[in-house]
PASEBA-1860 file (N, C-alpha, C; in nm, 3 decimals):
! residues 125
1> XXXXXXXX> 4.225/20.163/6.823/4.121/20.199/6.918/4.128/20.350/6.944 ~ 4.031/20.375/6.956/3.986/20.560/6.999/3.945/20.542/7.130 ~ 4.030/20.689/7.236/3.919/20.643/7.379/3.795/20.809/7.337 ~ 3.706/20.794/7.377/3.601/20.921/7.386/3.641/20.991/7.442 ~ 3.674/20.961/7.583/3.765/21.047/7.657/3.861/21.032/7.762 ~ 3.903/21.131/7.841/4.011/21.118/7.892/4.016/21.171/8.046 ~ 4.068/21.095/8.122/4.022/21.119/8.257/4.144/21.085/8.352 ~ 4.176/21.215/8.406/4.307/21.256/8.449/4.251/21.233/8.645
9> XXXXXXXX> 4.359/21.181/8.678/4.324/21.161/8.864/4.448/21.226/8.890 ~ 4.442/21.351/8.950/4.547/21.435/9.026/4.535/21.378/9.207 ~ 4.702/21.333/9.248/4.720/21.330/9.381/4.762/21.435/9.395 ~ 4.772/21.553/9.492/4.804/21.643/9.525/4.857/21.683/9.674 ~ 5.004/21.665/9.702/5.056/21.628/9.846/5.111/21.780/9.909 ~ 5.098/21.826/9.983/5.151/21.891/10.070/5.092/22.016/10.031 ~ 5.018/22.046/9.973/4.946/22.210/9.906/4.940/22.310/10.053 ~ 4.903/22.390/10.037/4.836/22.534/10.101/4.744/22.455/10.198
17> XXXXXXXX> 4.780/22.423/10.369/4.578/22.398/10.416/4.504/22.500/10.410 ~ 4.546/22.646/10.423/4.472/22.740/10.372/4.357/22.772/10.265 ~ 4.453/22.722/10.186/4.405/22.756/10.018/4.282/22.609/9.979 ~ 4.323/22.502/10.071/4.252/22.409/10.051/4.109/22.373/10.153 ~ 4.061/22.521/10.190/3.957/22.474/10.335/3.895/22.622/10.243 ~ 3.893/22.708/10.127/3.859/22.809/10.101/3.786/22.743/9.979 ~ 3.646/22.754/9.989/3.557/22.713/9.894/3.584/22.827/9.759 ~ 3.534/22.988/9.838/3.543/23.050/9.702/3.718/23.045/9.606
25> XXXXXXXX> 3.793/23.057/9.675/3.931/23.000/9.620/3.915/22.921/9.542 ~ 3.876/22.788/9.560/3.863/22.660/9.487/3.791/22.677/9.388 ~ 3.672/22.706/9.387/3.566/22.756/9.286/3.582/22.878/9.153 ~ 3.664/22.943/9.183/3.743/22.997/9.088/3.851/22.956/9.065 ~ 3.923/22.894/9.116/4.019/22.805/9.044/3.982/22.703/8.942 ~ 3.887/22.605/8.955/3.846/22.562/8.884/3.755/22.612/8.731 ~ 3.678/22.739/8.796/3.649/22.820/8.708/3.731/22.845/8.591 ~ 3.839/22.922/8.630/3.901/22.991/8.592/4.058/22.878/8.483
33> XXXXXXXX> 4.040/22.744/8.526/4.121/22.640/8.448/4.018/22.637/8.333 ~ 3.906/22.598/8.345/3.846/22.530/8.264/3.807/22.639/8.144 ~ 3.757/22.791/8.159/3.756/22.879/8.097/3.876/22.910/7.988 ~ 4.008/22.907/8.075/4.161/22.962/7.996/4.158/22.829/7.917 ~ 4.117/22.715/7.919/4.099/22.611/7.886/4.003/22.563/7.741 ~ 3.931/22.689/7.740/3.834/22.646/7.623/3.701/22.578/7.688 ~ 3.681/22.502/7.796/3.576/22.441/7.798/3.428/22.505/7.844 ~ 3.325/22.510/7.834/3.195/22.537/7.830/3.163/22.507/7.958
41> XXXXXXXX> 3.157/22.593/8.051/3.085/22.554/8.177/2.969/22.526/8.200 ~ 2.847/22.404/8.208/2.760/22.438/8.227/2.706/22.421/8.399 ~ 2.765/22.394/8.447/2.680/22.367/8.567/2.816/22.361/8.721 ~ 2.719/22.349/8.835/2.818/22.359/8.957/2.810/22.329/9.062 ~ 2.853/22.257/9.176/2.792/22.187/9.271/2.956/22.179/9.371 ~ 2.945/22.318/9.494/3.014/22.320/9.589/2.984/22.293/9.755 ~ 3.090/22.223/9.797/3.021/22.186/9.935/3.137/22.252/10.064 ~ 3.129/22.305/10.147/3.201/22.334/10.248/3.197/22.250/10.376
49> XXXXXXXX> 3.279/22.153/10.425/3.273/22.065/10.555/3.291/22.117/10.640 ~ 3.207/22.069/10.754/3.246/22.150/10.899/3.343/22.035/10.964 ~ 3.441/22.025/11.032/3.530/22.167/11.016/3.601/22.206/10.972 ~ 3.643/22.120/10.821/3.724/22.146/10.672/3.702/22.069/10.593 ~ 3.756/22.087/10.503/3.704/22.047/10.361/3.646/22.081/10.272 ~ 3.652/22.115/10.131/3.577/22.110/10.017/3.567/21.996/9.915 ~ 3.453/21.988/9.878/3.374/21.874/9.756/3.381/21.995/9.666 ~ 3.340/22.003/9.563/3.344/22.044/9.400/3.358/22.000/9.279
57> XXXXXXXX> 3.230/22.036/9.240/3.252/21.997/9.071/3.185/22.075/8.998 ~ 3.268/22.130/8.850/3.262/22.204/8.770/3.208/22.135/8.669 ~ 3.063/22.154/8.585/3.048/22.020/8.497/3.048/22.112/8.399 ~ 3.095/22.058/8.277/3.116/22.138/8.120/3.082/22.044/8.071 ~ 3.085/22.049/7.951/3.011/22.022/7.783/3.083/21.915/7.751 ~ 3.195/21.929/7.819/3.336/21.824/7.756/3.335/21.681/7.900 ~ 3.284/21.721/8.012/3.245/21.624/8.083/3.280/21.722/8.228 ~ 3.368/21.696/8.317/3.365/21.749/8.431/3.522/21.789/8.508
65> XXXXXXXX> 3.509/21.868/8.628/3.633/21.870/8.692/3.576/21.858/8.817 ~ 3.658/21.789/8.909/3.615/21.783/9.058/3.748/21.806/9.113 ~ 3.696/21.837/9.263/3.794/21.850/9.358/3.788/21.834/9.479 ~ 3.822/21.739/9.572/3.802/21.706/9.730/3.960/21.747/9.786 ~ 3.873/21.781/9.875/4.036/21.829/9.967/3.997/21.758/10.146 ~ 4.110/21.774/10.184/4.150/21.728/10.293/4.248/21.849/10.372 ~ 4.247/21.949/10.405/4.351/22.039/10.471/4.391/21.978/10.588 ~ 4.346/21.905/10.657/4.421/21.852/10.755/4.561/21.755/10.705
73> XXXXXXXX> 4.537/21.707/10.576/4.634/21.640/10.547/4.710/21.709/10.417 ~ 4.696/21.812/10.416/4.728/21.930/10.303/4.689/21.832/10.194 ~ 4.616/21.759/10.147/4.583/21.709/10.002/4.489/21.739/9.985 ~ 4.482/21.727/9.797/4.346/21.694/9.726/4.343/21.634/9.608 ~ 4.226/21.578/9.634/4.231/21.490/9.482/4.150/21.548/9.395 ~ 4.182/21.551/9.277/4.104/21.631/9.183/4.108/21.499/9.038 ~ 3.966/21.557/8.996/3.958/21.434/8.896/3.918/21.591/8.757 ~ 3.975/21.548/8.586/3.951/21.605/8.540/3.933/21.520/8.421
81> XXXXXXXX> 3.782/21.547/8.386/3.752/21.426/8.261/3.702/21.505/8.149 ~ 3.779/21.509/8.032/3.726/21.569/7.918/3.691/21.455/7.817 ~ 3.572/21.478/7.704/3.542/21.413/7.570/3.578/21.514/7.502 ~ 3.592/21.413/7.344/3.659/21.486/7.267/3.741/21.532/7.247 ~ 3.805/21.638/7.132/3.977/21.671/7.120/3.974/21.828/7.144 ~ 3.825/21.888/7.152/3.852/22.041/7.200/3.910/22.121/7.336 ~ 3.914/22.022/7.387/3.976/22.068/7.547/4.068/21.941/7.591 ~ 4.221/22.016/7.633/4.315/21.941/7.694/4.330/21.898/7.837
89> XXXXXXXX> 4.262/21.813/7.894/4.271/21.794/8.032/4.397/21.815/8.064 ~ 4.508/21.805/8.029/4.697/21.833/8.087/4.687/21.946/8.114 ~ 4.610/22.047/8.020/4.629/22.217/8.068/4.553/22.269/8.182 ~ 4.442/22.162/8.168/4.320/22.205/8.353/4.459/22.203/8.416 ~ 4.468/22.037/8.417/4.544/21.984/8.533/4.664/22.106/8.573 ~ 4.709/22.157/8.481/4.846/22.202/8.489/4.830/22.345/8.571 ~ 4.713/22.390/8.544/4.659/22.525/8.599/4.615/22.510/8.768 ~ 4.555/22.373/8.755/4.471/22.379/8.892/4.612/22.353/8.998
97> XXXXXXXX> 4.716/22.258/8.950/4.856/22.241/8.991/4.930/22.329/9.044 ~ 4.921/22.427/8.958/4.998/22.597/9.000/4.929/22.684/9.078 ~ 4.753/22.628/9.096/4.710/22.761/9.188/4.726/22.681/9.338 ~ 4.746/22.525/9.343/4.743/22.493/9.445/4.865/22.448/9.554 ~ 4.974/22.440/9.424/5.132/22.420/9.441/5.150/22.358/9.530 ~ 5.095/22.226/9.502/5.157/22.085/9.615/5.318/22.053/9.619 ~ 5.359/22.000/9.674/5.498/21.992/9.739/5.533/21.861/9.618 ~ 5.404/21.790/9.624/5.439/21.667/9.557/5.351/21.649/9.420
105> XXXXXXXX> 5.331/21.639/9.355/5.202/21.582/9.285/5.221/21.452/9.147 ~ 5.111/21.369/9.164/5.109/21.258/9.079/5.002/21.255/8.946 ~ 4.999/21.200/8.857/4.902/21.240/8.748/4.838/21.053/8.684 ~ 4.757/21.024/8.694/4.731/20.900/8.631/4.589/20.900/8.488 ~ 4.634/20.870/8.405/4.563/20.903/8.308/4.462/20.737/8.272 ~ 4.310/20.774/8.279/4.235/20.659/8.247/4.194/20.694/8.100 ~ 4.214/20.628/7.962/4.134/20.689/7.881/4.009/20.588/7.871 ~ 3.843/20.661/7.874/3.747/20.612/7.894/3.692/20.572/7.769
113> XXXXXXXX> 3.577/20.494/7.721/3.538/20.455/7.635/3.592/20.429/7.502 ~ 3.672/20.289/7.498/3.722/20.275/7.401/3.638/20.221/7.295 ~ 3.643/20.280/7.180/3.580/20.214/7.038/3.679/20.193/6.985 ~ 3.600/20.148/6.819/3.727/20.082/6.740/3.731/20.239/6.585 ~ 3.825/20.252/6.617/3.839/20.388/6.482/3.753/20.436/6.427 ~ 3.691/20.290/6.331/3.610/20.294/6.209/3.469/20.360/6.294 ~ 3.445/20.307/6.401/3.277/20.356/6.449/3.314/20.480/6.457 ~ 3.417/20.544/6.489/3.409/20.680/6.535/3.291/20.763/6.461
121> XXXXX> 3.344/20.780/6.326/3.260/20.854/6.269/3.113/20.843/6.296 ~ 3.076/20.729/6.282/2.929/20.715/6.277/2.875/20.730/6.465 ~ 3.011/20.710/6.545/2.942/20.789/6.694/2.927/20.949/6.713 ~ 3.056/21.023/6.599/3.053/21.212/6.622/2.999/21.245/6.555 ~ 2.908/21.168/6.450/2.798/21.286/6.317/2.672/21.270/6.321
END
C-alpha cells in the first residue's frame, strides 16, 4: 500500500504564551517552515481572538499547515499535511517545534489515502 499523503498532528505543551497570542510571529513561522522546506505556498487564512488566540493556515501545493493556539494554556496544536515525496512534513514539524519550544511536545502521524502500489502510477501521470 502507498499513502498519498501524510499528516502529522503536533501537541505542543508549555510553549512561549507570548509567542503564542502573536499572529505576525506565527505567520512567519509557518511561512518561513514551509519555504526552508521546499513547499509552494499558495494561499493564507489568519485569525486573531479576542482576548487570545490564533487560528492559521498556510495552504501549499503539497496540501496545508495549520496552527491553533491557546496561550492561556501555553499550547498549540498544529496540523501539517503534505502529498507526495517533495516535501517532508518531519522538517515543517521540526522547524515550527524550535520556533515555538514547547516544554513538552508529541507527534502522531496519520498517513492519508491509501492505494494499492500498482494504481500509483496511473493516479501521478
Amino acid at each position: 500500500m502507498y499513502a498519498l499523503g501524510r499528516h502529522l498532528l503536533l501537541e505542543l505543551k508549555n510553549c512561549n504564551k507570548e509567542v503564542l497570542n502573536d499572529l505576525d510571529f506565527l505567520r512567519d513561522c509557518l511561512h518561513r517552515a514551509a519555504l526552508q522546506c521546499g513547499a509552494t505556498i499558495v494561499g493564507e487564512s489568519f485569525h486573531q481572538f479576542s482576548p487570545r488566540g490564533v487560528s492559521g493556515i498556510i495552504n501549499i501545493a503539497e496540501s496545508h499547515i495549520a496552527i491553533h493556539t491557546w496561550p492561556e494554556y501555553s499550547y498549540a496544536a498544529v496540523d501539517v499535511f503534505t502529498c507526495g515525496n517533495n516535501v517532508n512534513p518531519e522538517e515543517i514539524a521540526n522547524l515550527i517545534t524550535q520556533s515555538l519550544q514547547p516544554q513538552k511536545c508529541s507527534i502522531i502521524e496519520l498517513r492519508r489515502g491509501m492505494v494499492e502500489k500498482s494504481k500509483v502510477r496511473s493516479i501521478t501521470n
